[in-house]
SEKOLDREN-830502 format. One record per atom (N, C-alpha, C): residue number from 1; residue in one letter; atom name; y, x, z. Coordinates in Angstrom, 3 decimals. Layout:
<rs>
num->NUM residuo->A atomo->CA Y->Y X->X Z->Z;
...
</rs>
This chain:
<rs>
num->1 residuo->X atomo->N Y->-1.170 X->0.842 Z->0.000;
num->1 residuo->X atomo->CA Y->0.000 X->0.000 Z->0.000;
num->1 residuo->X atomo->C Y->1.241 X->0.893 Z->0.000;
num->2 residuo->X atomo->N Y->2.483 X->0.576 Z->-0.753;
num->2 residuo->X atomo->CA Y->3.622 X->1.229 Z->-0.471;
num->2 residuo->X atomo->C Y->4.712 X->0.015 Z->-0.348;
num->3 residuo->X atomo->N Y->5.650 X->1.538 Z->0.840;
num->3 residuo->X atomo->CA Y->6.401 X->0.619 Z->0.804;
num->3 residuo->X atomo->C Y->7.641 X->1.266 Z->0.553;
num->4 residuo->X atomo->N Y->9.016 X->0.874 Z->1.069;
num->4 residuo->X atomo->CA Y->9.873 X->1.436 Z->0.604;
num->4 residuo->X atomo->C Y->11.434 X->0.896 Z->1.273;
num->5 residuo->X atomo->N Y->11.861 X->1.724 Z->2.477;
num->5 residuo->X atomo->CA Y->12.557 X->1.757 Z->3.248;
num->5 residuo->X atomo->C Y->14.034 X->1.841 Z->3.157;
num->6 residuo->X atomo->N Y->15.500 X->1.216 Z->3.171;
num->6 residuo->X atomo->CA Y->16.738 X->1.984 Z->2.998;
num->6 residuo->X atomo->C Y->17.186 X->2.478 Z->4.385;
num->7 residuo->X atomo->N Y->17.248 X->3.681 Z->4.438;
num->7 residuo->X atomo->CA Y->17.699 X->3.988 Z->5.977;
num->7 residuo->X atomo->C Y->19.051 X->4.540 Z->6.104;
num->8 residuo->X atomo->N Y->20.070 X->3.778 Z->6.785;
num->8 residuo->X atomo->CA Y->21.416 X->3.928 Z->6.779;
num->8 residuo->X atomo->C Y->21.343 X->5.397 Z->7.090;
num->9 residuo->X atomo->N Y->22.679 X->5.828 Z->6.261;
num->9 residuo->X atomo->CA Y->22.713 X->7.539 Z->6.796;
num->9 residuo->X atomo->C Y->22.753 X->7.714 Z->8.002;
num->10 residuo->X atomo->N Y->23.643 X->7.193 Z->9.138;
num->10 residuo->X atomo->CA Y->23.082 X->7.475 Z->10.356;
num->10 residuo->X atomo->C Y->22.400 X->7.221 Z->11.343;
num->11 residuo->X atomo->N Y->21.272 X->6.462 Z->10.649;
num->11 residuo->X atomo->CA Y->19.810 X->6.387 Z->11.498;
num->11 residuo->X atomo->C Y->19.101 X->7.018 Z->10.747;
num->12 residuo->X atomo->N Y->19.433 X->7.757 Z->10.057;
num->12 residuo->X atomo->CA Y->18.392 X->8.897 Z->9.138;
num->12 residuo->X atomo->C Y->17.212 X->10.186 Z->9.906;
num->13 residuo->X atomo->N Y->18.156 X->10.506 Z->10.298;
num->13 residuo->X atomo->CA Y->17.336 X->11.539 Z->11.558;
num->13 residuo->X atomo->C Y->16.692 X->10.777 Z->12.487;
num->14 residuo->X atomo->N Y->16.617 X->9.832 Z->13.343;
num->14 residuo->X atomo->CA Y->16.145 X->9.477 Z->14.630;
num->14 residuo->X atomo->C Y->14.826 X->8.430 Z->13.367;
num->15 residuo->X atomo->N Y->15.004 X->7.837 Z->12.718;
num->15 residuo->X atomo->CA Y->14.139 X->7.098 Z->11.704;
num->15 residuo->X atomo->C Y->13.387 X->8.061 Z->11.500;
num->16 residuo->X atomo->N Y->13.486 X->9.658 Z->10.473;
num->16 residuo->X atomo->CA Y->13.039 X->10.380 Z->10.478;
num->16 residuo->X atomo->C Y->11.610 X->10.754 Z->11.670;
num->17 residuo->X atomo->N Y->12.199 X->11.437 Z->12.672;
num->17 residuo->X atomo->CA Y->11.460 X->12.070 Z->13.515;
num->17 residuo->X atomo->C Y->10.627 X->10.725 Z->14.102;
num->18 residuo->X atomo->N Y->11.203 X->9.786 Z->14.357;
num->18 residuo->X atomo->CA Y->10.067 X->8.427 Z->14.809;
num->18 residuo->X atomo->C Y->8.829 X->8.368 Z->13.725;
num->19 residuo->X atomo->N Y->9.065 X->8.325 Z->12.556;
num->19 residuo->X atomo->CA Y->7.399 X->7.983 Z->11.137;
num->19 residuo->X atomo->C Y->7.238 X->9.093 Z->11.539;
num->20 residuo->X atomo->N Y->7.122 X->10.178 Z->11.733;
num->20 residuo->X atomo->CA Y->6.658 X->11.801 Z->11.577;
num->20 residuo->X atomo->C Y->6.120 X->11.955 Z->12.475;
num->21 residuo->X atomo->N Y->6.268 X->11.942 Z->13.363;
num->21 residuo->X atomo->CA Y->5.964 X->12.063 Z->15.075;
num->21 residuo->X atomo->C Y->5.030 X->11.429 Z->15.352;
num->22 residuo->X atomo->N Y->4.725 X->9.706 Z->14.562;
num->22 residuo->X atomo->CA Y->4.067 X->8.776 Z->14.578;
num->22 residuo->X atomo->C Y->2.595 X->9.475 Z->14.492;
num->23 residuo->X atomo->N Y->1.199 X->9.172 Z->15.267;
num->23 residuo->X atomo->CA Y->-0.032 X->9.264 Z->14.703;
num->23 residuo->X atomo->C Y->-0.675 X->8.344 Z->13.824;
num->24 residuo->X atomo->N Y->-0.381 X->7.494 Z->13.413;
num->24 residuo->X atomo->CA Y->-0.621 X->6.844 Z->12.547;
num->24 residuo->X atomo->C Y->0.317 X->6.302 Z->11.005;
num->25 residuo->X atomo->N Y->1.503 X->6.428 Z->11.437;
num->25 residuo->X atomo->CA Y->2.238 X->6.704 Z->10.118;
num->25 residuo->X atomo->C Y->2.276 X->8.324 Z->9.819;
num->26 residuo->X atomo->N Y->2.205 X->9.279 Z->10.309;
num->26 residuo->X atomo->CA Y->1.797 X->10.863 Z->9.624;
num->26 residuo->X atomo->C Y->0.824 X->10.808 Z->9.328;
num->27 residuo->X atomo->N Y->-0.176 X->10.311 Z->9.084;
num->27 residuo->X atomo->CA Y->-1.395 X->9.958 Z->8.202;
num->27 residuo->X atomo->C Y->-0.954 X->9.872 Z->6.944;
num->28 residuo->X atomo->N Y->-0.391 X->8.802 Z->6.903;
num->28 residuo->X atomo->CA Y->0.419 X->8.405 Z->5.414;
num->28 residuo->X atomo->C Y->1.055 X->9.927 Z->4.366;
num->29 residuo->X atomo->N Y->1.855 X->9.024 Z->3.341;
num->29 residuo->X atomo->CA Y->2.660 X->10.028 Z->2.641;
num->29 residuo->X atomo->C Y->3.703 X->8.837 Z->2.811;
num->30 residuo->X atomo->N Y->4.671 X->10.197 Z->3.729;
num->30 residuo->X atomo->CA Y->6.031 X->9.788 Z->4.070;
num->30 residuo->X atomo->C Y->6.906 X->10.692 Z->3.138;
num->31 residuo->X atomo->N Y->7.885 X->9.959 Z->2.552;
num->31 residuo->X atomo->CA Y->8.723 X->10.921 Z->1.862;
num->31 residuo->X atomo->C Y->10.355 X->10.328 Z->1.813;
num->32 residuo->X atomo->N Y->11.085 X->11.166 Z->2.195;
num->32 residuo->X atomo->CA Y->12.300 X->10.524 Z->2.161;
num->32 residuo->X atomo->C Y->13.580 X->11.401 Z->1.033;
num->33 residuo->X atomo->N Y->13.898 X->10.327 Z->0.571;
num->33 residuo->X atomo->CA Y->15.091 X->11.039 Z->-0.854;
num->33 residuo->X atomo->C Y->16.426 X->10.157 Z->-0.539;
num->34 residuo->X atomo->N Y->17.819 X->11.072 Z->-0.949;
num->34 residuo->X atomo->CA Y->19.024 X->10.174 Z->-0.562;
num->34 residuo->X atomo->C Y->18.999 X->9.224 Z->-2.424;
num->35 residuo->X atomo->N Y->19.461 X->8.303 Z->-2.033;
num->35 residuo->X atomo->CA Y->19.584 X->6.912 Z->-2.569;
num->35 residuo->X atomo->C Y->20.208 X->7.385 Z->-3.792;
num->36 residuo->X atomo->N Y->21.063 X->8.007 Z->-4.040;
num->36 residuo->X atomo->CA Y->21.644 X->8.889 Z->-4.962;
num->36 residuo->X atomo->C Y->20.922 X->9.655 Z->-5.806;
num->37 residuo->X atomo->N Y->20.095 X->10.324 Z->-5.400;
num->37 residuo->X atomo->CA Y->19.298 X->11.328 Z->-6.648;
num->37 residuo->X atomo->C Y->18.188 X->10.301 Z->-7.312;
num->38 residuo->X atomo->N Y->17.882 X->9.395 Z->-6.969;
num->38 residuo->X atomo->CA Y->17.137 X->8.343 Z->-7.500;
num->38 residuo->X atomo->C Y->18.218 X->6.988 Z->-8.026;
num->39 residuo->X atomo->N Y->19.741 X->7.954 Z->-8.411;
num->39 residuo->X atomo->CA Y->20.087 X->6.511 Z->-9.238;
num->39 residuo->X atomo->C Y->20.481 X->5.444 Z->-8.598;
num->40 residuo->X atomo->N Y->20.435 X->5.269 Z->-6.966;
num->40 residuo->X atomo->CA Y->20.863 X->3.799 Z->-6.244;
num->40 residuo->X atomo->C Y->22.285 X->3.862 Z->-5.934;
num->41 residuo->X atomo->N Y->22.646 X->3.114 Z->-5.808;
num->41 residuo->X atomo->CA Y->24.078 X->3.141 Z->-5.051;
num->41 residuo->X atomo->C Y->24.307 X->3.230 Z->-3.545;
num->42 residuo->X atomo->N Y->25.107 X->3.999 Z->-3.033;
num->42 residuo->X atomo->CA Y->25.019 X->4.366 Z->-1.636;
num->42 residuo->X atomo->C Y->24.957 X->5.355 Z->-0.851;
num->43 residuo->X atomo->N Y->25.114 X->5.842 Z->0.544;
num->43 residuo->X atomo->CA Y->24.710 X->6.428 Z->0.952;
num->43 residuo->X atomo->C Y->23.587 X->7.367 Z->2.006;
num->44 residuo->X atomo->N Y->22.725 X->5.558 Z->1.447;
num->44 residuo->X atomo->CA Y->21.578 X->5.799 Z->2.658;
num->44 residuo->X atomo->C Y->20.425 X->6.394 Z->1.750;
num->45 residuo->X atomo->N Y->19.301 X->6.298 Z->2.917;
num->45 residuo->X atomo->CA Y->18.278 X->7.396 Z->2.055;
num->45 residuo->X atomo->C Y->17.245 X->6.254 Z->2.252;
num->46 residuo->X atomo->N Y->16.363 X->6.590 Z->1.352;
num->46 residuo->X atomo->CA Y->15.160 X->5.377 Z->0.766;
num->46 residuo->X atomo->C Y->14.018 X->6.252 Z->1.606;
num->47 residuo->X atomo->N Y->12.666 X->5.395 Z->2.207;
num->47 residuo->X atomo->CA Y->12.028 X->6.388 Z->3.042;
num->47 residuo->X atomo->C Y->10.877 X->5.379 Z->2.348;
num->48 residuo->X atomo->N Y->9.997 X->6.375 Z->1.505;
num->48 residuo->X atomo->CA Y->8.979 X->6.357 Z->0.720;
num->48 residuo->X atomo->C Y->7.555 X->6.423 Z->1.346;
num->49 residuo->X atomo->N Y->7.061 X->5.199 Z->1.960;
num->49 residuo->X atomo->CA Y->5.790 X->5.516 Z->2.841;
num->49 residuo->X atomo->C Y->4.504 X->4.652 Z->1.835;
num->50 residuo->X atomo->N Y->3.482 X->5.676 Z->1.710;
num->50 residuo->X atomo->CA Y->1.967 X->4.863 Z->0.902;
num->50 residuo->X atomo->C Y->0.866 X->5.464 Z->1.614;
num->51 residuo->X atomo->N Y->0.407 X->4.381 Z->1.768;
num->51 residuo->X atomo->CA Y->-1.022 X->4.218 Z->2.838;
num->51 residuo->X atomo->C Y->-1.489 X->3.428 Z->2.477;
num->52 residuo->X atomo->N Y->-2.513 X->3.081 Z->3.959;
num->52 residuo->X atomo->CA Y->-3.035 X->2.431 Z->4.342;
num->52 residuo->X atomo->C Y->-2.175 X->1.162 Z->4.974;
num->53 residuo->X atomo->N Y->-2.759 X->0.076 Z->4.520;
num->53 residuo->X atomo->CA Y->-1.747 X->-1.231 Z->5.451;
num->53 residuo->X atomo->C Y->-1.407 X->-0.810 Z->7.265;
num->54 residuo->X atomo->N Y->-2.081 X->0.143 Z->7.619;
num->54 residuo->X atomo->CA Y->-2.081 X->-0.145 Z->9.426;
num->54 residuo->X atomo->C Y->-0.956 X->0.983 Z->9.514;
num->55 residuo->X atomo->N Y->-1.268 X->1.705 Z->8.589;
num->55 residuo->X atomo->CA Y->0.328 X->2.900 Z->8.745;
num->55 residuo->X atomo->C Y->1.363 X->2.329 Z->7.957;
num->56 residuo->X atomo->N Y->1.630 X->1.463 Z->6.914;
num->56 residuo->X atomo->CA Y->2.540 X->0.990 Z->6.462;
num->56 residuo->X atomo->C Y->3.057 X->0.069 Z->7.447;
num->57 residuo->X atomo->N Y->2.634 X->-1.077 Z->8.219;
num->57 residuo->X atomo->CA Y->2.924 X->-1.851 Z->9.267;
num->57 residuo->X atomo->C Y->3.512 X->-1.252 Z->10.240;
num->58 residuo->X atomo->N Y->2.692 X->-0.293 Z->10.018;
num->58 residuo->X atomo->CA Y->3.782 X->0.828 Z->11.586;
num->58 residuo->X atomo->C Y->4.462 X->1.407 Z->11.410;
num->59 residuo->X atomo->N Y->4.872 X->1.306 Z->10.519;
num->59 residuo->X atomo->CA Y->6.065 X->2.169 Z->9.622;
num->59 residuo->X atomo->C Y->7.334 X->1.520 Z->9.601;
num->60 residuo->X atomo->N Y->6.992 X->-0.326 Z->9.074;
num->60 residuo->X atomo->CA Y->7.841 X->-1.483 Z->9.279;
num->60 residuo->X atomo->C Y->8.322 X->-1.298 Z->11.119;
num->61 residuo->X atomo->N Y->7.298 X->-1.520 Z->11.860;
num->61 residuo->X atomo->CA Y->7.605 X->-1.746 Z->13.002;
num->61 residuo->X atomo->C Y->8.359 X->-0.695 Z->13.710;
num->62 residuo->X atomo->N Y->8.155 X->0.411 Z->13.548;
num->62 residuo->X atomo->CA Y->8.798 X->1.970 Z->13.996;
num->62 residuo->X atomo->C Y->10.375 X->1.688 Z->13.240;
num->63 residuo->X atomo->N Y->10.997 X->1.547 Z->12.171;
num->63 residuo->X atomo->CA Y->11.860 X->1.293 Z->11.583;
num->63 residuo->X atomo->C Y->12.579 X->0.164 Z->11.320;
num->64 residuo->X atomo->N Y->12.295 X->-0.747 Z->12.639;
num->64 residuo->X atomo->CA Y->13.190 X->-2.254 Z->12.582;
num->64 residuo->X atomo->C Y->14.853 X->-1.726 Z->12.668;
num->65 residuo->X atomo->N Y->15.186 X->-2.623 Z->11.511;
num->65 residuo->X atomo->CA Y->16.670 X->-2.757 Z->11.140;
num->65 residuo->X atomo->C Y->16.972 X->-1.829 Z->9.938;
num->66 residuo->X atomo->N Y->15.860 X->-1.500 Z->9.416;
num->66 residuo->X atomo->CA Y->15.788 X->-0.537 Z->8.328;
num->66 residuo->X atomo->C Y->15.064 X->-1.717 Z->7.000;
num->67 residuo->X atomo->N Y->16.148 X->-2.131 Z->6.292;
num->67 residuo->X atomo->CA Y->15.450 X->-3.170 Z->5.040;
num->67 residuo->X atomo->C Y->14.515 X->-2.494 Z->4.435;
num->68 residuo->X atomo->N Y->13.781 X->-3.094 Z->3.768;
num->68 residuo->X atomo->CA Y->12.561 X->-3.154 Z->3.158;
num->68 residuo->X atomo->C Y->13.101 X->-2.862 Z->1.636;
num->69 residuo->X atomo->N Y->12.686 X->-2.008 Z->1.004;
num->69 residuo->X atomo->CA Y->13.573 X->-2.567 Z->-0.471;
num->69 residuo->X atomo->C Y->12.626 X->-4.005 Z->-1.181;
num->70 residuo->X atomo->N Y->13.308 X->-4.623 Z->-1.921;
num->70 residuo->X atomo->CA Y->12.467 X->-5.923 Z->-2.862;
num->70 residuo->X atomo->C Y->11.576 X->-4.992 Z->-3.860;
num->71 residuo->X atomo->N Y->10.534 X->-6.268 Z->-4.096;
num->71 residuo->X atomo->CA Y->9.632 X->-5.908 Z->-5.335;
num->71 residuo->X atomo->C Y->10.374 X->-4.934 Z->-6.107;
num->72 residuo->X atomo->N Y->11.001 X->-5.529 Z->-6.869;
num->72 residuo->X atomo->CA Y->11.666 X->-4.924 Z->-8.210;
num->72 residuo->X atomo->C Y->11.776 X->-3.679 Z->-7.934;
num->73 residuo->X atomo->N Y->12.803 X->-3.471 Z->-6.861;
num->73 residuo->X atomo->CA Y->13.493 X->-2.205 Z->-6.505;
num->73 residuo->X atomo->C Y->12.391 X->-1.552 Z->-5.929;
num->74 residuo->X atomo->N Y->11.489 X->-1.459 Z->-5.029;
num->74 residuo->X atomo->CA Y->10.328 X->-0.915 Z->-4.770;
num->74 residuo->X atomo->C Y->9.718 X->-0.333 Z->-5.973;
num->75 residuo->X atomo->N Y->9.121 X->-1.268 Z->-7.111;
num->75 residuo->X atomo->CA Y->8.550 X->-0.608 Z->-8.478;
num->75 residuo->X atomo->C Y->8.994 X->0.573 Z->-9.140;
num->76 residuo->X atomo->N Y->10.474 X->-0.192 Z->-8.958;
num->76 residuo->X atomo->CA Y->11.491 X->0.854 Z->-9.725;
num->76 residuo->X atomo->C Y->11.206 X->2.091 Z->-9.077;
num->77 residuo->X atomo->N Y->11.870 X->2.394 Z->-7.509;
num->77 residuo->X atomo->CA Y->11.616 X->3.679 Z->-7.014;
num->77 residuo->X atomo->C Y->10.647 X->4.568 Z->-7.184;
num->78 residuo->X atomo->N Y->9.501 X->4.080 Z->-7.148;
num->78 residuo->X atomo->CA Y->7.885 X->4.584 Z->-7.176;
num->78 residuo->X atomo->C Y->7.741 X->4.984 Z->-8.630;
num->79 residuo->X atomo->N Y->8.222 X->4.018 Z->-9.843;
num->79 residuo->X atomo->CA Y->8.088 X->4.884 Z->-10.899;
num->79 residuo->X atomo->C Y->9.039 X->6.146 Z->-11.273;
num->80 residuo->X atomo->N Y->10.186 X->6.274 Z->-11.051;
num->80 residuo->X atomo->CA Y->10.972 X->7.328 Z->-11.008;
num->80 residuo->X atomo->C Y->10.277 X->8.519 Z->-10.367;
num->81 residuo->X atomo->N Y->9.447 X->7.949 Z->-8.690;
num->81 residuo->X atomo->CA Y->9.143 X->8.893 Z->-8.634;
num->81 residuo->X atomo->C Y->8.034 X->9.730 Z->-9.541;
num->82 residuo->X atomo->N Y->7.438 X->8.586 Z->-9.764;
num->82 residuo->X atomo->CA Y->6.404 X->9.085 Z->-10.695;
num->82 residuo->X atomo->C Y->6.277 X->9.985 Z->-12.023;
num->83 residuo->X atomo->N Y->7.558 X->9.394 Z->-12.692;
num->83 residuo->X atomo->CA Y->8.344 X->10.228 Z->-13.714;
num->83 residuo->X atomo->C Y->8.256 X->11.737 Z->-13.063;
num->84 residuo->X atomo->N Y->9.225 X->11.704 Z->-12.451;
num->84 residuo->X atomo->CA Y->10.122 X->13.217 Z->-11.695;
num->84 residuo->X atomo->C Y->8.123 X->14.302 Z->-11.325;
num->85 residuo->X atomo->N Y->7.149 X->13.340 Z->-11.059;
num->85 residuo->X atomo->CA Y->6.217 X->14.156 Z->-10.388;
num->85 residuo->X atomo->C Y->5.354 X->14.399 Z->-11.926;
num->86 residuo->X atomo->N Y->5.592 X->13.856 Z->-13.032;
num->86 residuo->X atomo->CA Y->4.606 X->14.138 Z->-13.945;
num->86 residuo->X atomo->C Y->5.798 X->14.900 Z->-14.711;
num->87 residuo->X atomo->N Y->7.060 X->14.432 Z->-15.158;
num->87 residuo->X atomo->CA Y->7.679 X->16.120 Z->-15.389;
num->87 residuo->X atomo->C Y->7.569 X->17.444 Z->-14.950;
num->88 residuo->X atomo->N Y->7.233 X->17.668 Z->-13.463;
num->88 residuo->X atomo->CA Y->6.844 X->18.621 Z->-12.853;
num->88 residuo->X atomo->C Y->5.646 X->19.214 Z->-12.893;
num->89 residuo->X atomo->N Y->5.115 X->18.467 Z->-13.221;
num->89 residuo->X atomo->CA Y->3.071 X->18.580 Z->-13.662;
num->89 residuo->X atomo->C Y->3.379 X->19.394 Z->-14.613;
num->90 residuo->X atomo->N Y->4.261 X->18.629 Z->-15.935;
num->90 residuo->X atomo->CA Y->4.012 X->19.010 Z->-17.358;
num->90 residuo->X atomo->C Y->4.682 X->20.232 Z->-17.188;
num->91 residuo->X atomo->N Y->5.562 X->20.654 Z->-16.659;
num->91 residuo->X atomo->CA Y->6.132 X->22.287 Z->-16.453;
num->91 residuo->X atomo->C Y->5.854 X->22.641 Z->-15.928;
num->92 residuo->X atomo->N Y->4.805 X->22.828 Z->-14.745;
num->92 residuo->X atomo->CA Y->4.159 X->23.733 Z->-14.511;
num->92 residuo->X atomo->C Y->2.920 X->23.831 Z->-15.480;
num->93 residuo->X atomo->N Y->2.370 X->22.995 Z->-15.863;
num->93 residuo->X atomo->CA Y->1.338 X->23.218 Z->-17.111;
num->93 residuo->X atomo->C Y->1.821 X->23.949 Z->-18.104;
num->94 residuo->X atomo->N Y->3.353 X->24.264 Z->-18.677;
num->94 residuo->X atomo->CA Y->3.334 X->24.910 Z->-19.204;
num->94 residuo->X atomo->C Y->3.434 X->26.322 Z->-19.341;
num->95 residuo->X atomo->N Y->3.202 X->26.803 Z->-18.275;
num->95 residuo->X atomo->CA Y->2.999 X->27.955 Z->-17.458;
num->95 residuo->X atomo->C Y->2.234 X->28.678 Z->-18.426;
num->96 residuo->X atomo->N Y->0.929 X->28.119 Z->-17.940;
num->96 residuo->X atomo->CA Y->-0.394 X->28.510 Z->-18.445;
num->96 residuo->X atomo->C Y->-1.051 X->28.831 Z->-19.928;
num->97 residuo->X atomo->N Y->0.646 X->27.963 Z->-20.571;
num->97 residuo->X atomo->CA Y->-0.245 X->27.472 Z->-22.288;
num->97 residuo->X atomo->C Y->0.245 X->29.580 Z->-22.689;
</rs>
């Protein structure tokens, strides 16, 4: 499951160290990017968590008052990232040729 977090810039750090710290959301893949290098408007940072439902839930619950992004915007994020991680594939593959 993923999900996909906006965390005001200054609950960024204390949001931070709470999922990380977490034993059951550090299981997960937590990843956090400012809202900006992915194109959003703003200055908060999007906090990128995919798991398992019991670390995603605790992820929600560890981060109350931190919106959820919507479908759409969720998709959106995840494929960008996806982009940005298979550009990086393809150049380092081209290392090798």
């Amino acid at each position: 499951m993923d999900l996909v977090l906006r965390v005001p810039k200054d609950k960024y750090r204390k949001v931070r160290d709470l999922l990380l710290k977490d034993d059951t959301v550090s299981r997960a893949s937590v990843n956090f990017r400012e809202a900006k290098t992915l194109e959003f408007a703003g200055d908060d940072y999007l906090c990128i968590v995919q798991g398992l439902d019991g670390a995603v839930a605790r992820a929600r619950e560890i981060a109350q008052g931190c919106p959820a992004a919507e479908p759409k915007e969720r998709d959106l994020v995840l494929s960008k990232l996806k982009g940005e991680s298979e550009a990086a594939a393809a150049g380092f593959g081209s290392i090798f040729e």
